[in-house]
C-alpha positions in Angstrom: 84.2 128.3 -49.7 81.2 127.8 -47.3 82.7 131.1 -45.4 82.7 133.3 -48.7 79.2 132.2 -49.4 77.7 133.3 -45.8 79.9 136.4 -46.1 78.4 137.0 -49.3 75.3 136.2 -48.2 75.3 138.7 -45.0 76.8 141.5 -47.1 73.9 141.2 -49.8 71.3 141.3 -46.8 73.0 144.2 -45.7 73.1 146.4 -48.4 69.6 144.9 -49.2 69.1 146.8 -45.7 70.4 150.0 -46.2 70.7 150.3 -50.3 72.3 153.8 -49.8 75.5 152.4 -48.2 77.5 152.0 -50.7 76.5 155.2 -52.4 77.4 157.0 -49.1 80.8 155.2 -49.7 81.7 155.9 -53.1 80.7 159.5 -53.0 83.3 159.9 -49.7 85.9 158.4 -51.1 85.5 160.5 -54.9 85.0 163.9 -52.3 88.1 162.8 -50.3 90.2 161.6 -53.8 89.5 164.8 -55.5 90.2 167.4 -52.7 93.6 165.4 -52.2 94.6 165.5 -55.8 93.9 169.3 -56.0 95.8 169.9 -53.0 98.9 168.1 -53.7 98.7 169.3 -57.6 97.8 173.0 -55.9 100.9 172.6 -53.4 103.8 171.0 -56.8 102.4 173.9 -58.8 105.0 175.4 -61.1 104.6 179.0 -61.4 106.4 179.5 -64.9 103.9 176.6 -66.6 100.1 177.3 -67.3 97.5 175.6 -65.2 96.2 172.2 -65.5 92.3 171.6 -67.2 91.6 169.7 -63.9 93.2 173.4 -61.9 91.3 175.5 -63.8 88.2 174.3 -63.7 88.7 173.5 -60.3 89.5 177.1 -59.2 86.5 177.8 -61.6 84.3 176.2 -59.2 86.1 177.3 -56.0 85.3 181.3 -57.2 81.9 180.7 -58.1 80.8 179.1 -55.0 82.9 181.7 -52.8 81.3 184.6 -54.9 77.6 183.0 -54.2 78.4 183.0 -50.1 79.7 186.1 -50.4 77.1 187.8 -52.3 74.7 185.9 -49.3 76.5 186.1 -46.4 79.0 188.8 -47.1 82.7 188.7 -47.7 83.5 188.0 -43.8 81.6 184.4 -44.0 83.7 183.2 -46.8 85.3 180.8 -44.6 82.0 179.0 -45.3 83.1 178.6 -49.5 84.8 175.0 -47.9 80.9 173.4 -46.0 79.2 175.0 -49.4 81.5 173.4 -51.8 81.0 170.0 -50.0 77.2 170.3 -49.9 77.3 171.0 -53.7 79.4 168.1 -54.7 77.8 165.6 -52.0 74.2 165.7 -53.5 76.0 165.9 -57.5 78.5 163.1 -56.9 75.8 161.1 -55.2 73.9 161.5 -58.2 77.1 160.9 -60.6 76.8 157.6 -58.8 73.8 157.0 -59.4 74.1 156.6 -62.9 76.2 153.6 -62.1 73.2 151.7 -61.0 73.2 152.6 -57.4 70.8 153.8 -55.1 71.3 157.5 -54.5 72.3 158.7 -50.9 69.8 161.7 -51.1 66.8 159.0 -51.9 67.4 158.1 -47.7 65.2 160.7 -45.0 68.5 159.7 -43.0 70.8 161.7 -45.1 68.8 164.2 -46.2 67.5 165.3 -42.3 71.3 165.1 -41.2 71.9 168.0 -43.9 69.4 169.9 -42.8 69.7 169.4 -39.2 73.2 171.0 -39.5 71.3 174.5 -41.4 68.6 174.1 -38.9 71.5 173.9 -36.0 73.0 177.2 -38.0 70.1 179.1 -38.1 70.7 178.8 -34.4 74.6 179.6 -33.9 74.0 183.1 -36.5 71.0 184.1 -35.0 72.3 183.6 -31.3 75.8 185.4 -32.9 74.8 188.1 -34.0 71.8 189.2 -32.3 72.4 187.6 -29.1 69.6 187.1 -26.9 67.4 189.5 -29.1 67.0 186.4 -31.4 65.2 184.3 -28.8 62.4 187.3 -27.9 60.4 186.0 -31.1 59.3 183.3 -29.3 57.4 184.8 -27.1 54.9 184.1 -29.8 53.3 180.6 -29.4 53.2 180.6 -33.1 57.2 181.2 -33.8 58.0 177.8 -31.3 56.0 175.5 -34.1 57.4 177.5 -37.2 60.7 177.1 -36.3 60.9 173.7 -37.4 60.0 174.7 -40.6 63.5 175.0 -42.0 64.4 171.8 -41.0 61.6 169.8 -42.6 61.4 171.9 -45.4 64.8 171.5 -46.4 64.9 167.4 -45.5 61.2 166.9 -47.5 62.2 169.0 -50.6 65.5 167.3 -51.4 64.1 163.6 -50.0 61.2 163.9 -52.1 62.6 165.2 -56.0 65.7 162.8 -55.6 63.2 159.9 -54.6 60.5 160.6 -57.0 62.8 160.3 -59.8 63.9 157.3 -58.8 60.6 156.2 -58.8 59.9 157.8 -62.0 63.0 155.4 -63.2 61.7 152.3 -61.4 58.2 152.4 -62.8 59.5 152.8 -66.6 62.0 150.3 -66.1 59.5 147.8 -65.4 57.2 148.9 -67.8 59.9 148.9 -70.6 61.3 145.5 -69.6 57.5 143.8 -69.3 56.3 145.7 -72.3 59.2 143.5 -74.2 58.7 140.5 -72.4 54.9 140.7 -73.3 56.1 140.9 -77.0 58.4 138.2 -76.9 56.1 135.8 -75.2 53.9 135.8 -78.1 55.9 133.1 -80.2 54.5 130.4 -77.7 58.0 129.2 -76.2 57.9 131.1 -72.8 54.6 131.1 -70.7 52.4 134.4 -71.0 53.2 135.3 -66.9 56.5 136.0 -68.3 54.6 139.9 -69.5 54.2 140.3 -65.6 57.2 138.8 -64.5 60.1 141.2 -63.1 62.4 138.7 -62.8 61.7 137.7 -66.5 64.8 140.2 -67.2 67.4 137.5 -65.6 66.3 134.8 -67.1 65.8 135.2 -70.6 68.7 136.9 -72.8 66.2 139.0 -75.0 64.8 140.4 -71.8 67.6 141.3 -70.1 69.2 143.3 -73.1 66.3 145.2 -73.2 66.1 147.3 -76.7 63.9 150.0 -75.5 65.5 150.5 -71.5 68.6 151.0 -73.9 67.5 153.6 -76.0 65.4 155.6 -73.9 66.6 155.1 -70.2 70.2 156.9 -70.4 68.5 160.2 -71.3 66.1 160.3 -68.3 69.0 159.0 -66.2 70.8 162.2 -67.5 67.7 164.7 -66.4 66.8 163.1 -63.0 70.0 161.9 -61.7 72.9 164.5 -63.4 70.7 167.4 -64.0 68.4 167.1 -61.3 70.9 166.5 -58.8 72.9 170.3 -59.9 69.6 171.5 -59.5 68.9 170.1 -56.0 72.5 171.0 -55.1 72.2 174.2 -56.0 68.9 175.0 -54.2 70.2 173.7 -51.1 72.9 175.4 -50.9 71.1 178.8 -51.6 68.4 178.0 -48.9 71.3 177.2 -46.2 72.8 180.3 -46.8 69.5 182.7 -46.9 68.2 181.0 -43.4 71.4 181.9 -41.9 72.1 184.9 -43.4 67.9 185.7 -42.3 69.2 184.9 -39.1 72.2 186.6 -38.8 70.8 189.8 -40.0 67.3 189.4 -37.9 65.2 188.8 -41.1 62.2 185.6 -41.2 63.8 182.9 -43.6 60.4 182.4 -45.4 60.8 186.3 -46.4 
């Protein structure tokens, strides 16, 4: 018994660490479970029967993700459809997850500079590719040795900062939601008046923990900031990656 509770204990201070662990967790194993069951139901396909809902949608998303990188990059990068189509679903599932109560993966500088350390590592590989040693006569320029970091941090800020304000956004209205309803309920004189300010308020008292309006009201903004929002951010990631290294490839500036 004593073992479980310092087990416990260390696993609550970890996560209490790193809050985006478990996120990071649950969005592999949903990545890694969905590419296995369209594989094996891909692979045990009968050809006489119609496709599957799950299939079709599935080869849906596979074609309009391959068009996009080809319409970017051309039709002989499509080997890239694969990196694009994990991007996509990494920053959406991560936000699926979200709605669960969890801290978003994408709300961690961590994450979101590995992402774009791999397109800033890109920009690199197609430039050098294609244009050889052509691509490093730019800096010769003082100018280009600074602004070639711009990518990187770009990329890392932009998706860092909309994911984490809008879990921000979320934090600040649950609080004032809960309070605002604790404030009305300690009016009838049986719980002190620090209760209006009191966070914590929410786990003590039944009436503040089912909280009427966080009920009403939250589950839409969850929908805009975590589902829709994370498409969004998903989507302009993706496009971004592929225009610095298709930039690159084809001897263009990324900002143009």
């Amino acid at each position: 018994m004593v073992s479980y509770l310092v087990s416990g204990e260390l696993f609550d201070g970890f996560l209490a660490l790193t809050p985006q662990l478990f996120s990071v967790f649950m969005t592999f194993i949903i990545i890694c479970t969905f590419c296995i069951v369209y594989n094996v139901k891909i692979r045990n396909r009968n050809e006489e029967k119609e496709l599957s809902g799950f299939l079709v949608l599935t080869e849906m998303f596979i074609s309009k993700v391959e068009g996009i990188v080809i319409s970017i990059m051309g039709k002989e990068h499509r080997k890239l459809t694969p990196y694009m189509m994990y991007i996509f679903m990494y920053i959406v599932i991560s936000s699926v997850v979200a709605l669960l109560g969890f801290e978003p993966l994408t709300t961690s500088y961590t994450t979101t500079f590995s992402m774009a350390f791999v397109t800033f590592i890109g920009i690199y590989y197609y430039g050098i590719r294609y244009q050889k040693w052509a691509f490093l006569k730019r800096y010769y320029n003082p100018v280009e040795l600074i602004g070639q970091f711009v990518p990187l941090i770009s990329l890392s800020f932009r998706l860092f900062g909309n994911m984490l304000g809008g879990s921000v956004i979320l934090a600040l209205l649950y609080t004032a939601l809960i309070n605002m309803q604790a404030g009305w309920f300690s009016n009838v004189g049986s719980v002190s008046d620090s209760m209006a300010n009191d966070w914590l308020a929410q786990y003590k008292y039944w009436w503040s923990g089912f909280n009427i309006l966080t009920i009403s009201l939250m589950p839409w903004l969850h929908l805009y900031f975590d589902l829709f929002d994370g498409v969004i951010q998903s989507i302009v990631f993706s496009m971004l990656t592929l225009s610095y290294w298709s930039s690159s490839a084809n001897g263009e500036s990324g900002e143009e």
